[in-house]
ZAMAR-212349 format. One record per residue (C-alpha): residue number from 1; chain; x, y, z. Coordinates in pm, whole numbers, plus 50000, padded with zeros to 5 digits. Example, Ala and Ser with C-alpha at 12.3 -4.5 7.8 and 13.67 -1.06 7.14 Angstrom:
   k c  east north    up
   1 A 51230 49550 50780
   2 A 51367 49894 50714
//
This chain:
   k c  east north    up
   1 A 61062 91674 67513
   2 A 61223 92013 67358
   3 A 61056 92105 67020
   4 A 61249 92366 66784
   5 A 61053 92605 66532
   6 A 61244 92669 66216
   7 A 61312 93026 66128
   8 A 61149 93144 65825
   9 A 61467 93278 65587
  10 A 61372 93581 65376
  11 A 61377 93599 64971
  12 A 61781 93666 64890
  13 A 61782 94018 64667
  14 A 61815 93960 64355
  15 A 62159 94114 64371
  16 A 62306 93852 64548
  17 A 62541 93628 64342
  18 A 62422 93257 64160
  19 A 62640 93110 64412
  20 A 62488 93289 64761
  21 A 62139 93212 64591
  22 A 62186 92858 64541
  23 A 62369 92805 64893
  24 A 62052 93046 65053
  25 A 61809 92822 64865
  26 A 61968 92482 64987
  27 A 61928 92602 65333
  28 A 61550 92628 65272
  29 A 61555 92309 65171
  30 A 61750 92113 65448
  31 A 61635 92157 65800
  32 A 61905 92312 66041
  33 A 62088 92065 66255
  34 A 62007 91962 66623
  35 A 62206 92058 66855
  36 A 62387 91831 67096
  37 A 62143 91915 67387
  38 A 61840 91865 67209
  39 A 61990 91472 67085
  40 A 62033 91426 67444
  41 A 61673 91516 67507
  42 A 61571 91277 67191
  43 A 61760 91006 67328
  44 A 61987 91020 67005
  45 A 62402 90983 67064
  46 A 62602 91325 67013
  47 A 62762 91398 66637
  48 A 63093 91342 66577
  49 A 63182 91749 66581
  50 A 63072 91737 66919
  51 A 63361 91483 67032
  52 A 63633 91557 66793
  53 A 63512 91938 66712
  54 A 63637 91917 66346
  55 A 63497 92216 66166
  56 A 63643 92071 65800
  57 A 63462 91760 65852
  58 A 63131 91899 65918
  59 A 63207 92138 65593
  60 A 63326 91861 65389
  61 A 62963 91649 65476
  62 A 62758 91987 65386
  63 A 62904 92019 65078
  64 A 62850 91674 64985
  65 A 62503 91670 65080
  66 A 62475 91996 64890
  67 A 62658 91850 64579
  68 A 62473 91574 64560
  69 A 62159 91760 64613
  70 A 62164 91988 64371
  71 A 62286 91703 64090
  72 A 61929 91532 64180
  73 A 61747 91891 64125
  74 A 61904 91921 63804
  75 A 61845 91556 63687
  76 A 61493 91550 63762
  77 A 61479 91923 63565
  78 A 61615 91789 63254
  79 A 61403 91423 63269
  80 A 61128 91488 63011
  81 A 60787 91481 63108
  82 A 60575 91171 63058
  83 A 60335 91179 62775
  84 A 59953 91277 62862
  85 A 59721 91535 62778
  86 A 59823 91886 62811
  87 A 59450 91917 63014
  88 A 59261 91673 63267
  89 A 58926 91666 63172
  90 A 58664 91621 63466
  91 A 58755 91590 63893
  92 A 59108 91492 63900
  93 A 59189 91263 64242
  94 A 59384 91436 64482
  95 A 59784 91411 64532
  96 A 59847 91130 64829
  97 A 59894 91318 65172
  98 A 60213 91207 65344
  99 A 60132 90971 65657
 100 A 60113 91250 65969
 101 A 60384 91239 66208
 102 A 60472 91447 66511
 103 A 60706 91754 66562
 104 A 60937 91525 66711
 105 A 60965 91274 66477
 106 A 60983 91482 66152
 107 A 61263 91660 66336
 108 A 61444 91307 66388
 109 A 61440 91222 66062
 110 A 61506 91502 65891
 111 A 61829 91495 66114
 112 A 61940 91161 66026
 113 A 61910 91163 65678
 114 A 61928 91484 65506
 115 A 61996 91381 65187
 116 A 61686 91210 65108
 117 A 61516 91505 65217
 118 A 61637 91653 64893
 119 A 61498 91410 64656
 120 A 61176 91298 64805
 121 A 60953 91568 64656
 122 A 60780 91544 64326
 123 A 60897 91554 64037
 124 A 60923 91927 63934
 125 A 60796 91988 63557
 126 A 60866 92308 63334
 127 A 60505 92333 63266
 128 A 60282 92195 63561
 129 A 59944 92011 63461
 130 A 59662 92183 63551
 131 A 59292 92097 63573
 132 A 59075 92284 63412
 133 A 58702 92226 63337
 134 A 58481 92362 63083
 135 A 58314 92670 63140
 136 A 57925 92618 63158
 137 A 57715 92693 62886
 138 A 57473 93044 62993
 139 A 57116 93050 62948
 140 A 57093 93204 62596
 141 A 57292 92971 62436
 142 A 57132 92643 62262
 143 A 57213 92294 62417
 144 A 57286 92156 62075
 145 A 57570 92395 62065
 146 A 57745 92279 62387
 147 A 58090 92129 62331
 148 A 58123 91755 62453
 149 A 58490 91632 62581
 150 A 58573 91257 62482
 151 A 58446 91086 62817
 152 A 58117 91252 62776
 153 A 58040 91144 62368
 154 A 58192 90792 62436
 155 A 57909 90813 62727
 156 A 57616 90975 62496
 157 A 57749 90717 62212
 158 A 57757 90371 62405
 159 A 57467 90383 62681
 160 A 57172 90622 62463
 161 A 57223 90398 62205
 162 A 57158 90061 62404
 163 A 56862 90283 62563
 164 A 56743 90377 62211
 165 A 56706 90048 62060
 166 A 56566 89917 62371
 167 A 56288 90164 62311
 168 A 56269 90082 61937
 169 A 56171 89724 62035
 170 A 55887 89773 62272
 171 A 55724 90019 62029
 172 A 55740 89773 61781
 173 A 55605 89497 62015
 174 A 55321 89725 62068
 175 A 55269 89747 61655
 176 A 55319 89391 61578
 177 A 55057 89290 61847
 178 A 54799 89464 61602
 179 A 54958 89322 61254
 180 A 54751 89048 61270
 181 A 54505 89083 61494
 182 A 54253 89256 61213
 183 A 54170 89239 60860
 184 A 54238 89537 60611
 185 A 54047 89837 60675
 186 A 53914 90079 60427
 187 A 54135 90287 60347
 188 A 54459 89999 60362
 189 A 54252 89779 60092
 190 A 54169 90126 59894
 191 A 54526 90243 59843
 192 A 54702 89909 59835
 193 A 54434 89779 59542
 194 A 54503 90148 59381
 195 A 54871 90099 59401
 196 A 54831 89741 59226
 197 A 54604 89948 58962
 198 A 54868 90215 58924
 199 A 55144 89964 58851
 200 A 54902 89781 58597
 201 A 54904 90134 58374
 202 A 55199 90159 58429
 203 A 55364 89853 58264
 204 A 55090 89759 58071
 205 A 54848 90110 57991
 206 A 54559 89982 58174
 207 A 54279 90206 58245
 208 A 54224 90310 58596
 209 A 54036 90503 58817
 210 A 54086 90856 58805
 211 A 54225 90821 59156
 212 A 54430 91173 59138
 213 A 54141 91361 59146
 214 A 53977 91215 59547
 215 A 54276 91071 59692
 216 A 54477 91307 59972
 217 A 54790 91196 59829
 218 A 54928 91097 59494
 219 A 54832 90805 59390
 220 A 55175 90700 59222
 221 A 55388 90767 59569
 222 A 55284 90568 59862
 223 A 55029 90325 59707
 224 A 55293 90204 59405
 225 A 55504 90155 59754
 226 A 55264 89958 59943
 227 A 55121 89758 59641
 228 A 55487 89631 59577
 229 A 55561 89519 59923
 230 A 55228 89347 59926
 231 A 55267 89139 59601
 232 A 55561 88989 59813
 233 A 55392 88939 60137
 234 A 55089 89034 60138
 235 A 54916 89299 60407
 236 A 55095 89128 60702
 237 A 55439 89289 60455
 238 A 55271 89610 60407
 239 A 55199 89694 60785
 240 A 55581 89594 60843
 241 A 55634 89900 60592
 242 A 55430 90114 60815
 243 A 55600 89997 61127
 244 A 55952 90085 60971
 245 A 55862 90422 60876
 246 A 55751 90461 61246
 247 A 56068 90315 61457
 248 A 56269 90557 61187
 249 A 56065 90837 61247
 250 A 56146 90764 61680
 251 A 56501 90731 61538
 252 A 56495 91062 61409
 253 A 56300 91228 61667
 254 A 56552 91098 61915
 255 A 56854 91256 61701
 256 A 56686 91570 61617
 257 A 56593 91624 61996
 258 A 56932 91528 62086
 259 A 57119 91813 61882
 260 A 56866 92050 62026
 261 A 56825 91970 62397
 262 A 57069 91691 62508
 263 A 57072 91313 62506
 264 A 56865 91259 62790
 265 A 56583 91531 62648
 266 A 56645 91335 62326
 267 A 56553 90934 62509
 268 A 56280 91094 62681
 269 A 56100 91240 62371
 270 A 56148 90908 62219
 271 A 56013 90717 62474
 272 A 55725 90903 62509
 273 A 55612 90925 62130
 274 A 55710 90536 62091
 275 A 55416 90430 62338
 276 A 55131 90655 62235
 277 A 54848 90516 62126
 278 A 54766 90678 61782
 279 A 55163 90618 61729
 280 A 55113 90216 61769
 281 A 54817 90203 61559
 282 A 55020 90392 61229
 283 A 55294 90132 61280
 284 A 55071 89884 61185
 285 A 54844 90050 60949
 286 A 54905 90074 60534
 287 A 54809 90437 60483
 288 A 54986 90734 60372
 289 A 55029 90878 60759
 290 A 55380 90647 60814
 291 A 55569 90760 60477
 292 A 55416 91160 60550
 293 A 55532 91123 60922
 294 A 55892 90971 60850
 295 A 55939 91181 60540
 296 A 55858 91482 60752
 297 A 56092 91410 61038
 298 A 56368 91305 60819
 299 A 56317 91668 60638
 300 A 56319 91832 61012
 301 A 56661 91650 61058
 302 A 56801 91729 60780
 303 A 56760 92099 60870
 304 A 56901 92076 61233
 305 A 57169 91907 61052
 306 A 57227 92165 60832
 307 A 57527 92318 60960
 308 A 57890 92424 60844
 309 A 58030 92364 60490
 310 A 57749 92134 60432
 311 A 57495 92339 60519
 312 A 57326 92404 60188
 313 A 57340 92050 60044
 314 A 57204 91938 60376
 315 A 56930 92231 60346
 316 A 56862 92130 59961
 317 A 56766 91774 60080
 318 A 56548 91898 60341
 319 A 56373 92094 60100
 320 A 56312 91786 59869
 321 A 56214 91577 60144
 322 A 55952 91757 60252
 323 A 55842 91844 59879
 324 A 55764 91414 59881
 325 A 55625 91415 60180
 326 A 55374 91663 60078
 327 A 55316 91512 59746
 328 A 55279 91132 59970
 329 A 55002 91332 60156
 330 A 54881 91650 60090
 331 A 54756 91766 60448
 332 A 55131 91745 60555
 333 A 55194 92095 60426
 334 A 55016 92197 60747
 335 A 55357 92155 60890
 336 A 55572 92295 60657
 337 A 55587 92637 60852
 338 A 55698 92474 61155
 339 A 55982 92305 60936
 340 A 56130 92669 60788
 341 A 56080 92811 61132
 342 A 56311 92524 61262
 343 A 56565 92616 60946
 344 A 56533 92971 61071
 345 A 56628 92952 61439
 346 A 56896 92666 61411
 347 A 57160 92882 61208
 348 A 57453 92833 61394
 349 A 57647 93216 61456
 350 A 57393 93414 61207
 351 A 57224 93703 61163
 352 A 56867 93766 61185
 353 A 56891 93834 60836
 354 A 57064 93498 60739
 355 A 56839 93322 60949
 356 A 56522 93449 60738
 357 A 56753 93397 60380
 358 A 56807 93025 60536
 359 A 56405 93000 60589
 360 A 56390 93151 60241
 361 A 56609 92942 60058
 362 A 56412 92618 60225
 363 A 56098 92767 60081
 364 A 56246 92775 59736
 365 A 56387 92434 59754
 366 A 56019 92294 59839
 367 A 55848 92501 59643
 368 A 56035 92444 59328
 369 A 55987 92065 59373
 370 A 55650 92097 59408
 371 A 55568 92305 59121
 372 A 55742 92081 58906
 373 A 55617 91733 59034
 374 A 55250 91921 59009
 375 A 55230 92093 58679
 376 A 55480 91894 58486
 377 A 55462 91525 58608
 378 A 55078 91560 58754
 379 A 54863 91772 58561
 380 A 54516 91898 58618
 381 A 54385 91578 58756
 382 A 54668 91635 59035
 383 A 54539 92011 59121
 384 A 54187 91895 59130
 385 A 54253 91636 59388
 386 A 54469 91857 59575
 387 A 54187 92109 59529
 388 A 53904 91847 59658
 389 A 54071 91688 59942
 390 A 54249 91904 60134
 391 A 54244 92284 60042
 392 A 53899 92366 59972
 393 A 53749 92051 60166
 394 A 53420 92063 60239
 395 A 53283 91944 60611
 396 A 53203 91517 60607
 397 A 53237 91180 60772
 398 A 53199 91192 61138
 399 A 53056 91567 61256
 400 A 53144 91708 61561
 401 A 53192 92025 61722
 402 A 53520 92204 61775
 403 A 53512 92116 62170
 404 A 53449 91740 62087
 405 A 53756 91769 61832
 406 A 53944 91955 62081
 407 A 53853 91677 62359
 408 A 53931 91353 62116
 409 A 54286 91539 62069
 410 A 54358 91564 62431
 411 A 54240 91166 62524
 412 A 54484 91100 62256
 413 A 54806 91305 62285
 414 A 54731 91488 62572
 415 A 55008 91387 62824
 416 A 55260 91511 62538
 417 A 55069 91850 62511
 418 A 55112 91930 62937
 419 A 55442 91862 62898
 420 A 55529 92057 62616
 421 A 55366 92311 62803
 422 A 55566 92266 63108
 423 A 55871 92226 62819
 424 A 55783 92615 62679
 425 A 55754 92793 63075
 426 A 56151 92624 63163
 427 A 56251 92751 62803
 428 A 56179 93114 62970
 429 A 56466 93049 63194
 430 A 56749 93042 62875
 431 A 56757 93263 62601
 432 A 56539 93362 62302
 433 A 56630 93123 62045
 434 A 56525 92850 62295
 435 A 56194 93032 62386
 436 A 56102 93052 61959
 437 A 56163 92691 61978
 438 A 55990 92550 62177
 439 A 55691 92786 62106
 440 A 55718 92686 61747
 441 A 55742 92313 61825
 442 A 55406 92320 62042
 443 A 55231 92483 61804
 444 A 55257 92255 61570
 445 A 55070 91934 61843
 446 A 54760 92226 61777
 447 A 54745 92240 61396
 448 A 54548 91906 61325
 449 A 54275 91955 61557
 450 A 54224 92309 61464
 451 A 54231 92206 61090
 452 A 53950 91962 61211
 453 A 53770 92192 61435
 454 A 53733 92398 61174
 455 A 53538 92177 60909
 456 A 53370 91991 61210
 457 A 53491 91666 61142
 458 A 53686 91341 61339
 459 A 53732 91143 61046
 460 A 54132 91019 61063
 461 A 54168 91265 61356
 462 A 54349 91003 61509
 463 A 54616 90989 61214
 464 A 54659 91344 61193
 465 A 54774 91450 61573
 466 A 55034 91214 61528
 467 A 55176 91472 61276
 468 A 55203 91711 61509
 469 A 55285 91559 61842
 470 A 55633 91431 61651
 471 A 55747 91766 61688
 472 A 55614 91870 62026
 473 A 55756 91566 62146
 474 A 56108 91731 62116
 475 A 55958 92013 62401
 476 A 55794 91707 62638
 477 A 56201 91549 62671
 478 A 56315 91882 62667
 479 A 56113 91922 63004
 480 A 56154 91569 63139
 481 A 56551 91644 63066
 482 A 56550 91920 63279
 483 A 56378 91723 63583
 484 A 56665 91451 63572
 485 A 56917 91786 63589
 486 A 56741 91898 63907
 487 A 56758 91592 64057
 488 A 56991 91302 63914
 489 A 56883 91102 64198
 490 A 56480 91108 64182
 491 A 56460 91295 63794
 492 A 56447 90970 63623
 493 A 56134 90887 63847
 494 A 55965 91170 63607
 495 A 56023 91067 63301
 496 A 55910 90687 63392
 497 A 55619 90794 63528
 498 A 55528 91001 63202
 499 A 55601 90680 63002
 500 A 55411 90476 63221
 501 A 55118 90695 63138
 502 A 55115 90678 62764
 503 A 55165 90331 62812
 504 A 54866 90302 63054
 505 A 54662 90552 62801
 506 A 54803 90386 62456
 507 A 54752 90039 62507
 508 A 54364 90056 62531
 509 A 54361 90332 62281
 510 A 54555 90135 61992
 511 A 54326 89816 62055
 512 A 53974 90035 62050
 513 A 54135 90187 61701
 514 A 54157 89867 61597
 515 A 53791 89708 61673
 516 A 53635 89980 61507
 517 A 53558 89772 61183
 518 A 53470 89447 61209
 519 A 53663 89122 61046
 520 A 53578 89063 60702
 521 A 53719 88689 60658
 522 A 53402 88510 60649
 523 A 53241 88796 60400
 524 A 53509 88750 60153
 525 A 53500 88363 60219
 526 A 53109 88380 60139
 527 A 53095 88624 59884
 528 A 53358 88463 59629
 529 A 53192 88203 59488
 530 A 52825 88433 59471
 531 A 53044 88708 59238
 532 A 53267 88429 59066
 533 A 52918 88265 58954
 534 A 52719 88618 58915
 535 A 52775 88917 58588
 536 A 52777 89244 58808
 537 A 52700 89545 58826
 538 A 52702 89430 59206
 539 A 52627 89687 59552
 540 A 52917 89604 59772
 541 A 52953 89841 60111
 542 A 53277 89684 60122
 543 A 53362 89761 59723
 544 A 53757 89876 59855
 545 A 53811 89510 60071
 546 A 53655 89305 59820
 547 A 53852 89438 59546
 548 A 54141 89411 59705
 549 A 54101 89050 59823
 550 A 53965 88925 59520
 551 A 54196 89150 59300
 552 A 54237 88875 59009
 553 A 53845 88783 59043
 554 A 53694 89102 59034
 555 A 53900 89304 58815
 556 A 53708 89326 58555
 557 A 53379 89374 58793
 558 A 53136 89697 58787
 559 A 53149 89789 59243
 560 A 52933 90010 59302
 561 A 53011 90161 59687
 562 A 52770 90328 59937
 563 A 52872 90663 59959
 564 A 52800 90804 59586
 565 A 52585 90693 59347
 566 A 52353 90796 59006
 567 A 52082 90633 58851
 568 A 51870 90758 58552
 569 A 51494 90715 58603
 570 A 51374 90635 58258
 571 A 51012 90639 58354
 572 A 51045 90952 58499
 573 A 51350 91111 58273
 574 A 51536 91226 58554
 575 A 51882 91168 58777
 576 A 51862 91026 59096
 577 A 52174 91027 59340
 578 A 52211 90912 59721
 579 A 51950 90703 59879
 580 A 51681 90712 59631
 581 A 51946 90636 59345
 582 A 51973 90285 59543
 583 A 51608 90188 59636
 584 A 51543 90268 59272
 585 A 51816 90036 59131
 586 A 51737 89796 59342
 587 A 51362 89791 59262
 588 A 51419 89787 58896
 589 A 51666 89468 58913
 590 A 51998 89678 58810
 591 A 52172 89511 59031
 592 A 52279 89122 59040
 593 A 52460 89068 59352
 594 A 52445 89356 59722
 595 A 52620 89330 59982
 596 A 52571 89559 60303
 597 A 52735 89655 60577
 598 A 52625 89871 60874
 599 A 52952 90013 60966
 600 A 52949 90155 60615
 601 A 52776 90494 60580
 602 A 52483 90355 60843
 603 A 52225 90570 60686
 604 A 52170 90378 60341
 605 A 52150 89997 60578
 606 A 51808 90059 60681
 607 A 51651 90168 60358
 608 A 51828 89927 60156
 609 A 51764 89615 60365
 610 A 51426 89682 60348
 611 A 51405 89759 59954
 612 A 51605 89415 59901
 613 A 51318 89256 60121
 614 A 51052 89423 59955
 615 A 51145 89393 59558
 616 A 51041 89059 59433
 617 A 51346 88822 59286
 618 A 51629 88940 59574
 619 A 51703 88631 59781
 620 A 51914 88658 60082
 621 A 52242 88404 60049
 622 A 52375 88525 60374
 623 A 52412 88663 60729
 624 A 52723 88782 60901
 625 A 52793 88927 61301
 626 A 52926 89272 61200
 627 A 52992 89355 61583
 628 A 52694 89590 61527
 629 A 52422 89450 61756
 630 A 52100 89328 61548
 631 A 52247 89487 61150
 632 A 52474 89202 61072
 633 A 52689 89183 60698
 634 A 52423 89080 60436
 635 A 52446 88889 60097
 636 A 52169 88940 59851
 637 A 52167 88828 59498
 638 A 51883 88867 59244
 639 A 51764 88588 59071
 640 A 51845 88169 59162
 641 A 52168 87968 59170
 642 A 52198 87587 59167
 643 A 52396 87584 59468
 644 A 52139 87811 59658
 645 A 52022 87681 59969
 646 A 51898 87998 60143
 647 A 52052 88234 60415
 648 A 52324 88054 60589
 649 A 52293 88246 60924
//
């Protein structure tokens, strides 16, 4: 079988005229014809020129191939383009190869049908479409600044959000498991009985406790809050508070880390923070730590959000934000630095020196709040407890040394510290802005336990890292993102495995948080009808819980508690305070009804168990497990009811 090579034609000058060029052109396009020998040899029949040797007829067929050919050319040129976008966005599928065929054939067909040679190519456009993908985004430029195309946010909108509120619901499955599974502590029936107090002088000018002056937050914020969603349902109500200012809090940690770092940084932070342990306990505990955490990380958003014509209104919020969330508790200005910092090094296209006037400005903002809230709406009793609680607080509750702080820290929040660590060495890989934040954010996981450390104390330690692993959390899925970006196949292993952990850590944690005080049902069951049928002054351990169950009972009720208390010694005409203010009072029949409790400073129980047994007229009305072995809840009253028939346990 005979195979021909076509001839490659050169480029016609330029010279040439529009007729020459278009027949020259033509000829590129049709393939020569075969030659009578080489039909023969393909088994085809000779063409007609070869019988009759008619040199008009074989001109007359070329020109109306050409004719027609060029007609199709031009149609196809002046057919407008179908609609689509200008630019293909992603891997475009590549153009369908034609079916491969050999020498022989393609030379066959070509032959026999020239004309449809002509219009079987593509359509031609005046402007071709071209794929073109976006450029990558270099190492010194933030992830929150990267430009998304339409696929990718209909992708980041759809599936993270599914992801998100999947998270949301185990972490509170994990709070609601403790809702109920403990009555009030301490603190919950302190500020939730001061709230009720609050709104009481409020509407009505009752006199109150000068709670401004020893609480760590203000007394009108957070307690006014809790008291009103537990005159509707109660503490089971008031944890549900807590637990909603904890899944918002994940909510904004997950959008905050998203605008810095990516959505997959952003679910990882989230579902790390939702399972910790300290986190589980504060969604189902009524204390200031839930409003100061979520009015904190709203405040944070607001100033990553802070950008374009917006930008100051946005940065005005932020700054009032976080003025409430210090006022709700006054410890969280510990993290007010790390929240100008963050208004600092998110300015979008400034300056150093804009960056600092945009720290500045947030400074003002908060500052400006504050003074007026303190000076003009608080008052001295406001500065005082500011004062006493939190800026010159002396060392108390539980001592320990700064390793044992350090140590309690860790075995709490510890997996989220190793990988903000891990977080801060990948940010050396991209540029500076990315190195000050994530530096920034991990310092703020080490403020609370260095604040403890430093006055020797664990009381609430628990509570307070919680504050700062929010914001370190943002570095942990920074570094868990970047493991699923090194390998999409295995990365997501990573970031389960880190869950798992605070999961496996957590769980125990939050239920050991909760044990730590004992039920106090069957105190308040037994106690009632002693104080309904008994004039106090009274000794209750438990003065907060009692007062707060028994809130229309004991209202008008003298509690004294067992951490501070005076007595005047009229035999001796002195002041006695502590210890031997209570042996005294007890001993000289001041008061009418005790109650003790050894998980309540431990170091009166002793002593005053002993004085009660001692001093003639105390009988004991009852005895209750505390989960302390052998120092059980005791009821003592002084003098003889009708209904007494001894100790019940």
């Amino acid at each position: 079988m005979t195979t021909t090579t076509r001839p490659t034609t050169p480029e016609p000058p330029a010279t040439a005229p529009p007729a020459t060029r278009r027949r020259r052109r033509n000829a590129w396009i049709l393939p020569p014809p075969a030659s009578n020998e080489e039909k023969r040899a393909n088994g085809s029949q000779p063409t007609a020129d070869a019988t009759n040797g008619s040199a008009d007829t074989i001109d007359r067929d070329f020109a109306s191939a050409q004719q027609a050919g060029l007609t199709a050319i031009i149609r196809l040129a002046e057919a407008k383009a179908p609609p689509g976008p200008l630019f293909l966005i992603g891997p475009r599928a590549p153009w369908p190869k034609p079916p491969a065929s050999t020498p022989d054939q393609a030379v066959s067909a070509t032959a026999a049908q020239p004309v449809q040679v002509i219009v079987a190519p593509t359509p031609v456009m005046d402007r071709p479409v071209v794929g073109v993908h976006p450029s990558p985004v270099t190492s010194g430029r933030l992830p929150a600044t990267r430009a998304h195309t339409s696929r990718e946010r209909k992708s980041a909108w759809h599936e993270p959000r599914v992801l998100l509120l999947c998270i949301l619901v185990v972490q509170a499955a994990l709070a609601l498991r403790l809702v109920w599974s403990n009555t009030a502590f301490m603190d919950e029936a302190l500020y939730l009985w001061a709230g009720h107090m609050e709104i009481a002088h409020l509407l009505n000018g009752s006199t109150i406790p000068a709670f401004s002056t020893y609480f760590s937050g203000a007394p009108v914020i957070y307690p006014v809050v809790g008291a009103i969603a537990d005159a509707y349902g109660g503490l089971v109500l008031t944890r549900l508070l807590s637990m909603a200012f904890m899944l918002a809090s994940t909510a904004l940690l997950y959008a905050a880390t998203g605008r810095l770092f990516g959505r997959k940084a952003a679910l990882a932070a989230a579902s790390v923070f939702a399972v910790l342990g300290p986190v589980q306990v504060l969604g189902a505990f009524a204390t200031f730590d839930s409003m100061s955490i979520f009015l904190l990380a709203l405040s944070s958003w607001l100033v990553i959000r802070a950008q374009g014509p917006l930008s100051e209104p946005f940065l005005l919020a932020a700054g009032l934000v976080m003025a409430l969330a210090d006022a709700a508790k006054y410890a969280s200005v510990l993290w007010d630095p790390v929240i100008i910092i963050l208004a600092a090094l998110t300015a979008s296209h400034a300056s150093l020196l804009r960056s600092a006037l945009r720290g500045v400005r947030l400074i003002g903002y908060t500052l400006g709040a504050l003074a007026i809230a303190a000076f003009q709406l608080g008052g001295h009793a406001y500065v005082r407890g500011i004062l006493f609680t939190t800026l010159l607080r002396r060392a108390g509750g539980t001592p320990a040394s700064t390793l044992t702080v350090f140590e309690s820290s860790f075995n709490w929040v510890g997996i989220v510290f190793v990988l903000a660590v891990i977080g801060l060495g990948i940010s050396f890989s991209e540029g500076i802005r990315t190195r000050l934040l994530c530096s920034t954010l991990l310092v703020a996981i080490l403020l609370a336990p260095a604040e403890q450390a430093r006055i020797h104390i664990l009381t609430s330690l628990h509570k307070h890292v919680v504050f700062g692993v929010w914001f370190a959390a943002m570095v942990a899925g920074y570094a868990l993102g970047r493991a699923t970006e090194v390998n999409k196949a295995q990365g997501w292993r990573v970031v389960a495995a880190a869950v798992g952990i605070s999961a496996f850590l957590g769980i125990p944690q939050a239920n050991a948080i909760y044990r730590q005080w004992p039920s106090s049902s069957e105190m308040i069951s037994d106690i009632a009808p002693v104080l309904a049928k008994t004039h106090c002054p009274c000794l209750v351990t438990e003065n907060n819980v009692v007062n707060y169950y028994l809130l229309r009972q004991t209202i008008s009720d003298k509690f004294i508690g067992a951490f501070s208390f005076y007595y005047w010694d009229g035999p001796e005409s002195r002041v006695l305070h502590g210890l031997p203010a209570y042996t005294k009072a007890i001993a000289s029949h001041y008061f009418r009804v005790v109650e003790v409790d050894p998980n309540e400073n431990p170091a009166i129980y002793g002593p005053v168990t002993r004085a009660l047994a001692a001093a003639d007229g105390w009988r004991l009305i009852d005895r209750i497990p505390s989960g302390t072995p052998r120092k059980p809840f005791e009821i003592w009253r002084y003098g003889r009811l009708r209904s007494d028939s001894g100790p019940r346990h």
